[in-house]
C-alpha positions as a Python dict, from the first residue, in 0.01 Angstrom:
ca = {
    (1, 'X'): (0, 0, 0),
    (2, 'X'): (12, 325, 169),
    (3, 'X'): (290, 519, 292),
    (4, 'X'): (253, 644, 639),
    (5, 'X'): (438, 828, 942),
    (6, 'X'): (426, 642, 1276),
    (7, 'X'): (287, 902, 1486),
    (8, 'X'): (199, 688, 1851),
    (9, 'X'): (155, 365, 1975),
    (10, 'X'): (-188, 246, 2145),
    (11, 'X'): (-214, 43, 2462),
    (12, 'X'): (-501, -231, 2522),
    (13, 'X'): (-443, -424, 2841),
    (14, 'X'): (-852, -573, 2759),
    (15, 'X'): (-848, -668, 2377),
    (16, 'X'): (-896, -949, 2146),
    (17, 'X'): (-708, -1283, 2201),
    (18, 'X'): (-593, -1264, 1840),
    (19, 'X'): (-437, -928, 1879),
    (20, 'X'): (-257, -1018, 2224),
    (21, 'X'): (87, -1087, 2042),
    (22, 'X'): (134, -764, 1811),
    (23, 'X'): (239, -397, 1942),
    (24, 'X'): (-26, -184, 1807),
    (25, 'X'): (75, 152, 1656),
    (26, 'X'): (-94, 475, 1534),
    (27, 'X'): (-2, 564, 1197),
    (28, 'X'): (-128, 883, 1004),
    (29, 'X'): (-119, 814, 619),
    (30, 'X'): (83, 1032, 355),
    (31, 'X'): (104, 1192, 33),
    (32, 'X'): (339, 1224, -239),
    (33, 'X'): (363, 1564, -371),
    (34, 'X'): (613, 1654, -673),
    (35, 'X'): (858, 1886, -541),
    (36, 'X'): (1006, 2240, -743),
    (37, 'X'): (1358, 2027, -679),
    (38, 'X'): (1275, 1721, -845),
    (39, 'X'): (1218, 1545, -549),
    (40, 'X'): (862, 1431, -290),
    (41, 'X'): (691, 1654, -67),
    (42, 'X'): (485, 1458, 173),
    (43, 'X'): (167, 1606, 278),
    (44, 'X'): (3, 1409, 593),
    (45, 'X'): (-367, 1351, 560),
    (46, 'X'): (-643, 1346, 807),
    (47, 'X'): (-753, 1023, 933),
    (48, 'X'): (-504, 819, 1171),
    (49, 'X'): (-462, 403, 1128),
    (50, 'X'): (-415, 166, 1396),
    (51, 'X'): (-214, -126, 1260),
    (52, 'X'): (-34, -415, 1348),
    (53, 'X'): (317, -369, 1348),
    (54, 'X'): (560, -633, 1206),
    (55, 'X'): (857, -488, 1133),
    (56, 'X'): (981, -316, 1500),
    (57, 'X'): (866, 52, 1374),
    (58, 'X'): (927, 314, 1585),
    (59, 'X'): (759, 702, 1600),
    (60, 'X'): (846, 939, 1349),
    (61, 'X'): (947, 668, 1104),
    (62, 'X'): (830, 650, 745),
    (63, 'X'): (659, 321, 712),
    (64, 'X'): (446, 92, 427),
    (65, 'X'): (115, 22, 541),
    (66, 'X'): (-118, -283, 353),
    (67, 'X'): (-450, -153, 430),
    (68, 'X'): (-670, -456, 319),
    (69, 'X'): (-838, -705, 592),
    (70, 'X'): (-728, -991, 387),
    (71, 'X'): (-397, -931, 313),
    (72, 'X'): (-322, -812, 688),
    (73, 'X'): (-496, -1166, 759),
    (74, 'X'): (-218, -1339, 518),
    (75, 'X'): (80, -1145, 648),
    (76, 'X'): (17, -1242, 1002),
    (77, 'X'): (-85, -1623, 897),
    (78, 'X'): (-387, -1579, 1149),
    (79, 'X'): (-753, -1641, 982),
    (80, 'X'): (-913, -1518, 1205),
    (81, 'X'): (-740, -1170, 1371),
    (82, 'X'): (-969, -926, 1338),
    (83, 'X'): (-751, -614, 1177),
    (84, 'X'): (-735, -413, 872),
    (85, 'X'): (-389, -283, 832),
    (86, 'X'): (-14, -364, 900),
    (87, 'X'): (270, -181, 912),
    (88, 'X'): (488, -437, 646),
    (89, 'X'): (795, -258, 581),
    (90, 'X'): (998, 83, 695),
    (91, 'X'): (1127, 307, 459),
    (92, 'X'): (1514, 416, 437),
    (93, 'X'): (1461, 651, 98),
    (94, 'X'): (1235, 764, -169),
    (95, 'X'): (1326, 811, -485),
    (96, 'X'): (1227, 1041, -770),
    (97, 'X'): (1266, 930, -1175),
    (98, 'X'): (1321, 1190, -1372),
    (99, 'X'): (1092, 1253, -1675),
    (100, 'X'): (1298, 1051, -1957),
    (101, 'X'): (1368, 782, -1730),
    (102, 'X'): (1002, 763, -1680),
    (103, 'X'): (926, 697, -2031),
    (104, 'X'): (1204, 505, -2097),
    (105, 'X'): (1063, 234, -1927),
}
């Protein structure tokens, strides 16, 4: 999975019969850096997604992305849709273990 920022949606009045059902959104994937305060930085990186979205995302929101032809093709119980990824899942918080809670496993 990949954790992404919804950053636009995309328009296609001419497109694939498959796709005619699903609001199409741009999506620019993120990073996880380890903040000073124990917490995440995220650092956007370069290359924008277009994905399927399931789960009513809007811009600016921090959503999970399955970036895998097959899996998107599960998810939206369609053999044949020709896509790659789907936005499966918007996120309300991200937490940070500490250390020992780490390795306490």
């Amino acid at each position: 999975m990949i954790l992404a920022r919804v950053v636009g949606t995309l328009t296609s009045e001419d497109k694939d019969p498959e796709l005619r059902d699903y609001k199409l959104l741009v999506v620019r994937p993120l990073a996880l850096d380890p903040s000073g305060d124990g917490g995440w930085d995220l650092r956007e990186e370069t290359d924008d997604l277009i994905a399927v979205d399931r789960v009513d995302a809007g811009e600016g929101e921090l959503v999970l992305v399955v970036k895998e032809g097959n899996a998107a093709r599960q998810i939206t119980g369609r053999g044949r849709v020709p896509l790659q990824a789907v936005v499966i899942g918007v996120v309300d918080r991200i937490d940070r273990l500490t250390p020992e809670a780490a390795s306490a496993g």
